[in-house]
VEXTORDO-209125 format. One record per residue (C-alpha): residue in one letter; y negated, x negated, z negated. Coordinates in pm, whole numbers, always signed. Layout:
N
   resn       c2       c1       c3
      a        Y        X        Z
...
This chain:
384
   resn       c2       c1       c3
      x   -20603    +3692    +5016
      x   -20423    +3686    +4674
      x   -20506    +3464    +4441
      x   -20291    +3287    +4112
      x   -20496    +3561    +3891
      x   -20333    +3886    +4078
      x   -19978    +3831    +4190
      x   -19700    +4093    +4170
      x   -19375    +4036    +4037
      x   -19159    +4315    +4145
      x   -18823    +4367    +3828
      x   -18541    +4588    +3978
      x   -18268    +4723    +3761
      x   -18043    +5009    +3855
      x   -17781    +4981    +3589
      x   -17768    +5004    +3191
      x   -17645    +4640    +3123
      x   -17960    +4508    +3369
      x   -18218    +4684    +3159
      x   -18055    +4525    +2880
      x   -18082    +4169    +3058
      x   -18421    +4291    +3201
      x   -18603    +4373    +2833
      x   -18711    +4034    +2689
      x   -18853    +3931    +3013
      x   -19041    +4220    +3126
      x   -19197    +4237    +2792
      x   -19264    +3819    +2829
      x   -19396    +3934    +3204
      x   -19649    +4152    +3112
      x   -19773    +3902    +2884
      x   -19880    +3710    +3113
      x   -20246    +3684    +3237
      x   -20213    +3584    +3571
      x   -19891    +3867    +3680
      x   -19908    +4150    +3782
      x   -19558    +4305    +3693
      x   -19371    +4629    +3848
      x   -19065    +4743    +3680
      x   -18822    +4939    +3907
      x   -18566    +5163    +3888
      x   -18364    +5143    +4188
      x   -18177    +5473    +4165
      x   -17833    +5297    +4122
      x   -17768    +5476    +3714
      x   -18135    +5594    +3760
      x   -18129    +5858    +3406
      x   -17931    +5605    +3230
      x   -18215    +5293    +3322
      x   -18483    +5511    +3198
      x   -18307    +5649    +2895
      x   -18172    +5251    +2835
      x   -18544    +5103    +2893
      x   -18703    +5371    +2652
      x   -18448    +5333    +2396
      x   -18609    +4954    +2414
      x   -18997    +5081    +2432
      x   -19050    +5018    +2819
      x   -19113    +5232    +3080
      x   -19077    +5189    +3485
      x   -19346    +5155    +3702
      x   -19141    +5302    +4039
      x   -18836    +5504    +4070
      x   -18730    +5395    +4407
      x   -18474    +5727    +4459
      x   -18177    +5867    +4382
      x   -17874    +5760    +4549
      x   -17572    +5963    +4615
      x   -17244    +5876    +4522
      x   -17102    +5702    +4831
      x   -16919    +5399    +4932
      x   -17010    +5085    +4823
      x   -17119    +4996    +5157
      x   -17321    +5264    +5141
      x   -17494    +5237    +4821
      x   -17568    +4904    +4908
      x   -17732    +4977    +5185
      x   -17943    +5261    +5065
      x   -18067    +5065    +4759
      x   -18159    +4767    +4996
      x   -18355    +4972    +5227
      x   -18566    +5217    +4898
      x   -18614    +4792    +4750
      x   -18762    +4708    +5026
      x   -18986    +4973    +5072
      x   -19111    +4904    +4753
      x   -19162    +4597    +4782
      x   -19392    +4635    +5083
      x   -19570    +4934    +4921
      x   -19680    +4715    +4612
      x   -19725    +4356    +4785
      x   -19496    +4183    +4589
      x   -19536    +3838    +4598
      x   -19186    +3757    +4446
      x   -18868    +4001    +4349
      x   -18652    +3963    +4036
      x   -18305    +4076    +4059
      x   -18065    +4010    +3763
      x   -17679    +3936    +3716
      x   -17408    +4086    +3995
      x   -17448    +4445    +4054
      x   -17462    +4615    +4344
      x   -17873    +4668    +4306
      x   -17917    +4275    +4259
      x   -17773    +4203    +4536
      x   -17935    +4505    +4736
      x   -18284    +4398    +4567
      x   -18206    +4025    +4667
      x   -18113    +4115    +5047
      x   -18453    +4336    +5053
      x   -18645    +3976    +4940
      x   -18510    +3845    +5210
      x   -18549    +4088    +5459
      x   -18965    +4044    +5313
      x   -18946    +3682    +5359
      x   -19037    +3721    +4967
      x   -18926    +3434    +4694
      x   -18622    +3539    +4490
      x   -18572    +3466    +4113
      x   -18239    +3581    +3980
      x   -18161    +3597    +3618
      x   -17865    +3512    +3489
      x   -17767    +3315    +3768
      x   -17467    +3091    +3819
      x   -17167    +3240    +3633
      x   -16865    +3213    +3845
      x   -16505    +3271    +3833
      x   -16195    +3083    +3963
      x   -16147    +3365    +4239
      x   -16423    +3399    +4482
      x   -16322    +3785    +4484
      x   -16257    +3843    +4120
      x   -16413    +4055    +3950
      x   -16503    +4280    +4229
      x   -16761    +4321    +4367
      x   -16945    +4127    +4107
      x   -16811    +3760    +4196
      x   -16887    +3839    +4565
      x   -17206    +3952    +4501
      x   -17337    +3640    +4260
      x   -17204    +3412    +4503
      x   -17376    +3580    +4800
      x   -17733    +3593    +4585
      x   -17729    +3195    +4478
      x   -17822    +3110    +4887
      x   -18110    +3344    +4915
      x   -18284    +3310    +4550
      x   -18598    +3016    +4523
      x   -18558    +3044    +4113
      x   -18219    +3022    +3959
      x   -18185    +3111    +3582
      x   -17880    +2981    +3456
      x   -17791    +3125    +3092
      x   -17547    +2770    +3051
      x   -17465    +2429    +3048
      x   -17143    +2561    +3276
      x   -17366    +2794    +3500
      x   -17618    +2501    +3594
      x   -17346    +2369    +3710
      x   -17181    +2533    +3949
      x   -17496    +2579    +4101
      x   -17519    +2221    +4181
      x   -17183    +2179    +4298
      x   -17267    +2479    +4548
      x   -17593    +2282    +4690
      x   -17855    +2397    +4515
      x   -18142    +2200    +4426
      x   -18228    +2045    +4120
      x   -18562    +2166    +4111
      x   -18436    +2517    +4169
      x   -18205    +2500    +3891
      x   -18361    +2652    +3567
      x   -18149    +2614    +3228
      x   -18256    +2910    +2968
      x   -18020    +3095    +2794
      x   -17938    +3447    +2841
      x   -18201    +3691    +2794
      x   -17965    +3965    +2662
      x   -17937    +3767    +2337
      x   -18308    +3773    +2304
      x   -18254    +4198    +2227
      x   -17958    +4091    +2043
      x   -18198    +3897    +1827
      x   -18479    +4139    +1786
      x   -18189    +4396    +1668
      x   -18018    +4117    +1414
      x   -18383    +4048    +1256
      x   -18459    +4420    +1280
      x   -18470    +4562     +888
      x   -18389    +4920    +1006
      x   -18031    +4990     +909
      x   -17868    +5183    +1178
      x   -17553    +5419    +1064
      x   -17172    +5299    +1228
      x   -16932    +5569    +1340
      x   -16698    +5692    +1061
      x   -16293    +5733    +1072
      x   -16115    +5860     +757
      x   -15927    +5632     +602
      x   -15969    +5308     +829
      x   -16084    +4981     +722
      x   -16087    +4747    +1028
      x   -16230    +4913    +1315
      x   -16173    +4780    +1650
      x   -16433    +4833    +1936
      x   -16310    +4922    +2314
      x   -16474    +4931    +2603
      x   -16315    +4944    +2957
      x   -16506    +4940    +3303
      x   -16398    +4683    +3536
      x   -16267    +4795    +3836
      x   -15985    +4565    +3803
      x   -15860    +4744    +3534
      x   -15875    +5064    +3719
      x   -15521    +5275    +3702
      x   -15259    +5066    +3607
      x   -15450    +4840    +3398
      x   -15624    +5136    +3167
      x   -15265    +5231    +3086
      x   -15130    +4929    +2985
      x   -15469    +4856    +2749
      x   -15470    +5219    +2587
      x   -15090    +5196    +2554
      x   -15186    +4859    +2343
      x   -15425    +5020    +2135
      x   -15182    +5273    +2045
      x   -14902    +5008    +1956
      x   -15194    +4824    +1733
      x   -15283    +5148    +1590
      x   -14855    +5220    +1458
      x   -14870    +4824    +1348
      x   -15223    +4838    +1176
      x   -15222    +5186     +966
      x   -15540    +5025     +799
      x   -15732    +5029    +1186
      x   -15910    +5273    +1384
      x   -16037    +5227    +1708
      x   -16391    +5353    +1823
      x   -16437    +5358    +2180
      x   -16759    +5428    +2396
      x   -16586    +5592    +2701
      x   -16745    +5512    +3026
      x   -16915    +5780    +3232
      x   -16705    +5685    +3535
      x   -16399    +5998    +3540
      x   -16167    +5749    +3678
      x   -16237    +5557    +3364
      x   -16308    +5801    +3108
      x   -16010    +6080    +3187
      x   -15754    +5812    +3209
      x   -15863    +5691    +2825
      x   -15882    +6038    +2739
      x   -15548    +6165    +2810
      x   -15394    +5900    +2682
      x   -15618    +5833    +2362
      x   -15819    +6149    +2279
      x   -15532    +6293    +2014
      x   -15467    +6024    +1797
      x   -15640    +6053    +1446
      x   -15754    +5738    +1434
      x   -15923    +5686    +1768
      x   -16329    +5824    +1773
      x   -16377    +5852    +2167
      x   -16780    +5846    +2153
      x   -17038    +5885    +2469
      x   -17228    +5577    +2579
      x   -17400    +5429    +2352
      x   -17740    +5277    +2265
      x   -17782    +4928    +2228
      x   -17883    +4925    +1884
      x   -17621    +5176    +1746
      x   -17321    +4940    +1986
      x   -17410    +4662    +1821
      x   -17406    +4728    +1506
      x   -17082    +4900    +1580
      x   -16999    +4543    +1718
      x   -17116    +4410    +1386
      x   -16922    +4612    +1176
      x   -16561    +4550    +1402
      x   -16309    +4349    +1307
      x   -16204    +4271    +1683
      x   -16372    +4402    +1999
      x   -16073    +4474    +2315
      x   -16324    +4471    +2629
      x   -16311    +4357    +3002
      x   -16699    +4397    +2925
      x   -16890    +4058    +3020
      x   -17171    +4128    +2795
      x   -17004    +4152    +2495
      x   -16806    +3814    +2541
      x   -17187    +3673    +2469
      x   -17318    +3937    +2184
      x   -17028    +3932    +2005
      x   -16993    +3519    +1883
      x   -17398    +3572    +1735
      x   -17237    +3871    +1531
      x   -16901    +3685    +1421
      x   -16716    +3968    +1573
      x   -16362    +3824    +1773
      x   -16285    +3944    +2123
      x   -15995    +4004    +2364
      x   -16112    +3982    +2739
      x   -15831    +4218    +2922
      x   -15892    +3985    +3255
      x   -15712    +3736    +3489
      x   -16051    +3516    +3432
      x   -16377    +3489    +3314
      x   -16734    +3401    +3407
      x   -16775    +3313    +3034
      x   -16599    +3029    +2956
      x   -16795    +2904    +2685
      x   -16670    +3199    +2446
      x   -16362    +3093    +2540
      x   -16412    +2714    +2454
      x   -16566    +2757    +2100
      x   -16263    +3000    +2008
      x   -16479    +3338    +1980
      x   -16304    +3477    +2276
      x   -15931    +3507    +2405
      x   -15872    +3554    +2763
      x   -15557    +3788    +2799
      x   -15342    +3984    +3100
      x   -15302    +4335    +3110
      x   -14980    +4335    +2948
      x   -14881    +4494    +2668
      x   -14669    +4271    +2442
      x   -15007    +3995    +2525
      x   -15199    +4186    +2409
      x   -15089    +4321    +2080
      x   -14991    +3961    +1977
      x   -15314    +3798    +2030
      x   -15457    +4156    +1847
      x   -15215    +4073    +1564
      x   -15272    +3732    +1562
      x   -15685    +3781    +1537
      x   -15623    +4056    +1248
      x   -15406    +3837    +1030
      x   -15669    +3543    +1086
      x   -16010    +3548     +865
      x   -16296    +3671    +1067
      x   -16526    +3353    +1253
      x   -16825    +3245    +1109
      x   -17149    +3379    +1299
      x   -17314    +3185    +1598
      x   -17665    +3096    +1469
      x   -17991    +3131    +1721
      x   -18073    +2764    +1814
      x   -18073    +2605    +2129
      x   -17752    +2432    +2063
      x   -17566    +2793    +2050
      x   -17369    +2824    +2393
      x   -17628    +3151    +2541
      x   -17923    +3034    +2387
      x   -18169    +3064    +2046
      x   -18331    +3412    +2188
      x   -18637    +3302    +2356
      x   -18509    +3299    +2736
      x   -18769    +3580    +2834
      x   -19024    +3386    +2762
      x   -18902    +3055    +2956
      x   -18838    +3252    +3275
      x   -19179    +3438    +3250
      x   -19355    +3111    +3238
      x   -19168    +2956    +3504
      x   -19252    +3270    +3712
      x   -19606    +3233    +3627
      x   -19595    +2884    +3685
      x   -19410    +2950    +4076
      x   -19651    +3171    +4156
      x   -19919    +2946    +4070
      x   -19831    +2679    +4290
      x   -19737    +2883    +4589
      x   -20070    +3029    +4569
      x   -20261    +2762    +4558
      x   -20057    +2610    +4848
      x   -20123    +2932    +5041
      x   -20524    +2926    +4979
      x   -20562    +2561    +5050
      x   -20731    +2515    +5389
      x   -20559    +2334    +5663
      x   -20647    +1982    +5743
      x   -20910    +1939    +6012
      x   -20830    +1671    +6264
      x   -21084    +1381    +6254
């Protein structure tokens, strides 16, 4: 029988902004005495989770498999099936899963299947459209019914939690772990060098994934960025171009020529955020960077119908805009001709948090595991 002194936490992460989200807290697991903690790779992104969890000094445990590009039916259900026999393999006594992708919700489906407790980070964000953004707002929503341990980064998140049913008890308000990297990089003394353009002064960081914005909508953002670029001959626009092809040849034809655009390959935490750092407006449809950016003073236009974020939104770091052109550019223009916002300081009164969520969740964990065991071990009653 296993006691409080031996239990196994099993981490999944299959994609580059999980191991992100993941970082503080496996770090903060493996701190503590009483866990034992196995970090997976679930074969979603599996060479960009080990080159993203290295870049950060931590290594997997398990590579659960490759998976081939398929359907997302059929992703889903191979990552659900290589979780779960994981799972069983190491005698987990409680899976993490974090955010919306498609290996959270395959890693909280394999809990599940185990009968195994479910904590999932970042729990609780939630959109106006049950199906918007897709999958990820169908997957969060699906996750908050099976999980025992909610983490909700916000005030907002904890919150729609409750108005969905869940318990109190279950409810668990701690910030968001990814700005407990975002701290260790702001405090870190190493300078780290910024992409270059001739001549520009304001640069302006892209990024484009969603698949929302698939087609249609990456024309009308790149056409945008080229009407900013002919109103702004002081800008230059430095873009990270995703390793999806429908993504990154659609930017590329239509951005790769001009002089002032760098298109770049994915990159590193530390180098994208001080790239962040050094923008004078970030154009995304990234959900990340709607939380790093406020703690670096760097303004952002969210190409979306909504947001999961609001709180960006409500403290003015963050402008919520359609994929239209002439919306764009004038909220761009409008955010150029305006002096940049002051910097969101790390305290627990700061919308995501003071940097020290890794640490809560790990002792709640801890704490959960302590409880259950002790319920487990504790002999039955004997009748009189």
């Amino acid at each position: 029988m296993k006691t409080s002194l031996n239990s196994t936490v099993l981490v999944v992460a299959g994609t580059r902004p999980e191991c992100l989200k993941l970082a503080s807290l496996v770090t903060a697991l493996r701190q503590q005495p009483s866990l034992r903690t196995v970090l997976v790779n679930s074969g979603q992104h599996e060479q960009m989770v080990e080159r993203t969890f290295a870049h950060v000094g931590i290594a997997c445990d398990v590579q659960a498999g490759q998976i081939a590009p398929a359907s997302l039916s059929h992703a889903l259900a191979s990552l659900r099936a290589q979780i779960r026999r994981v799972a069983a393999e190491q005698r987990a006594d409680l899976v993490v899963s974090q955010g919306d992708t498609t290996t959270a919700y395959a890693a909280s489906l394999a809990a599940r299947d185990l009968l195994l407790p479910l904590a999932h980070v970042e729990a609780g964000l939630r959109t106006s459209h049950p199906y918007r953004p897709f999958p990820e707002e169908l997957f969060r929503r699906r996750i908050a019914p099976i999980a025992a341990l909610h983490f909700a980064p916000t005030v907002s998140a904890a919150q729609n939690l409750r108005h969905e049913g869940i318990a109190e008890a279950r409810i668990h308000r701690v910030g968001n772990t990814v700005i407990d990297l975002l701290r260790w990089q702001v405090e870190s003394p190493d300078p780290v060098p910024v992409p270059q353009i001739p001549g520009v002064r304001d640069l302006i960081t892209l990024t484009l994934h969603r698949r929302e914005n698939y087609g249609r909508g990456l024309d009308v953002v790149c056409a945008s960025v080229l009407d900013l670029l002919a109103r702004h001959p002081e800008a230059g626009v430095v873009c990270p171009v995703h390793p999806n092809p429908a993504v990154g040849g659609r930017i590329r034809r239509h951005l790769s020529t001009h002089p002032r655009v760098a298109l770049v390959d994915p990159m590193d935490y530390q180098p994208f955020i001080a790239l962040l750092a050094h923008s004078r407006l970030a154009i995304t449809d990234s959900g990340g960077i709607q939380e790093e950016a406020p703690y670096l003073g760097t303004p952002v236009l969210v190409v979306r119908e909504n947001t999961e974020r609001p709180e960006s939104v409500a403290i003015g770091a963050a402008t919520l805009v359609p994929p239209r052109v002439d919306r764009i550019v004038a909220e761009a223009d409008r955010i150029l001709a305006a002096p940049p916002p002051a910097r969101l300081p790390f305290s627990a009164d700061a919308p995501y948090g003071d940097g020290y969520s890794g640490e809560r969740i790990a002792a709640e964990i801890a704490r959960f595991l302590a409880i259950r065991s002790a319920q487990t071990a504790r002999p039955a009653a004997v009748p009189a």
